[in-house]
C-alpha positions in Angstrom: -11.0 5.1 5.9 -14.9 4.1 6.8 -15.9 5.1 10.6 -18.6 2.9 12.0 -20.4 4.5 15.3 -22.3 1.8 16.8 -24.1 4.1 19.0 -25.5 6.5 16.0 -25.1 5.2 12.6 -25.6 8.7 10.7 -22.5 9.3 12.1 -20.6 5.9 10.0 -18.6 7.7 7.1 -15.6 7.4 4.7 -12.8 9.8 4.8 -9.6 10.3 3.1 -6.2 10.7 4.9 -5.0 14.1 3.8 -1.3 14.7 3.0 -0.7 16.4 6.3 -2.2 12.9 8.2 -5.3 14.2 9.1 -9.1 13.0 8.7 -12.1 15.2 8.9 -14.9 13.7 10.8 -17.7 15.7 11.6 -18.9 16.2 14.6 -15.6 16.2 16.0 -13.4 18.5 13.2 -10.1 17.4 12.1 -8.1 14.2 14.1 -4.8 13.6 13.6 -4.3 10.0 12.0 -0.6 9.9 10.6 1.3 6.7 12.1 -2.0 5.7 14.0 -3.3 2.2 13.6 -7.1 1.4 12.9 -7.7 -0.1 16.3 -5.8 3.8 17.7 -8.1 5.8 15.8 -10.8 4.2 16.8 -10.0 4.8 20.3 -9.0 8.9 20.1 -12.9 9.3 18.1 -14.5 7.3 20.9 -12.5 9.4 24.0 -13.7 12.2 21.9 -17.2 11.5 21.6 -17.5 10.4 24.8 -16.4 13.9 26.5 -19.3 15.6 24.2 -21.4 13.0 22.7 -22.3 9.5 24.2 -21.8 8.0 27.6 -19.9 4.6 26.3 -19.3 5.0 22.1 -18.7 1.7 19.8 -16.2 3.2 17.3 -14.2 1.0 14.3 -12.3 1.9 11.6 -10.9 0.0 8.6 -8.3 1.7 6.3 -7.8 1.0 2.8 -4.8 2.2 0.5 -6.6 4.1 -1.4 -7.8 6.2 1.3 -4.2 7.9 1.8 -3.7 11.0 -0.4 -0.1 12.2 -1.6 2.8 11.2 0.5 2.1 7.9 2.9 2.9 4.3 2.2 0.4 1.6 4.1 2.0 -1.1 5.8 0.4 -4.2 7.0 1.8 -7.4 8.4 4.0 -8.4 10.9 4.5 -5.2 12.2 4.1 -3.7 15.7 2.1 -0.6 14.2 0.1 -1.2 10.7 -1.1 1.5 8.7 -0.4 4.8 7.2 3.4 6.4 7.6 4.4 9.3 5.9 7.1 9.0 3.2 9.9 11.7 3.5 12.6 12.3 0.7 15.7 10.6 0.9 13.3 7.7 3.4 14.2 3.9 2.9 12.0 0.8 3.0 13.8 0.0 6.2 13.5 3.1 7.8 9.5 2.6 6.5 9.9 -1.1 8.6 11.5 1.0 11.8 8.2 3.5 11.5 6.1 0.4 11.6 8.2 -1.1 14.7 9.0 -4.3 12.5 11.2 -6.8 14.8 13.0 -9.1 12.8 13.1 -11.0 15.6 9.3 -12.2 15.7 8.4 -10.8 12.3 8.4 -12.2 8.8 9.7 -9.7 6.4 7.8 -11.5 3.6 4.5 -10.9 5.7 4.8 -7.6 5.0 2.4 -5.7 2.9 3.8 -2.1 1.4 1.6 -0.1 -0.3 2.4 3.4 -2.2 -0.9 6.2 -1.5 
């Protein structure tokens, strides 16, 4: 997952999605990032920094696959939340789809993108 900080960029970084959902980003320790989309994480680091760090911070994240370790499938699409969800024993692709709030409805099942981490 790379971390751009507008507002200080020795603070940009890449981190990996542990198998518990979590990210370690200094200054701020470990956040929890399991079932969390990009443009959600970006928002918790900035409420963060901006109690301790900055007035007004820029934050954005961009997740890869290959940032999730162990037990998470990515989903991207036509999905209400993309990103990573953790994969349970005994889970289906569907109930993968109801993690990611997919709505038949409005969505395209073959716009979805399933990815094994």
């Amino acid at each position: 997952m790379a971390v751009t900080v507008a507002e200080d960029q020795t603070l940009d970084q890449h981190v990996t999605v542990s198998k518990d959902g979590t990210v370690e980003f200094p200054p701020l320790g470990q956040l929890v990032v399991e079932g969390l989309t990009p443009s959600e994480i970006a928002s918790e680091i900035e409420e963060r920094l901006e109690r301790d760090y900055f007035a007004k911070a820029t934050v954005s994240v961009k997740l890869f696959e290959s940032d999730l370790a162990g037990d998470f499938v990515f989903i991207e699409g036509e999905v209400e939340k993309e990103g990573p969800q953790r994969w349970r024993v005994g889970m289906t692709i569907g109930d993968v789809l109801d993690l990611a709030r997919f709505k038949p409805a409005w969505g395209d099942p073959s716009a979805i993108r399933l990815t094994c981490g």
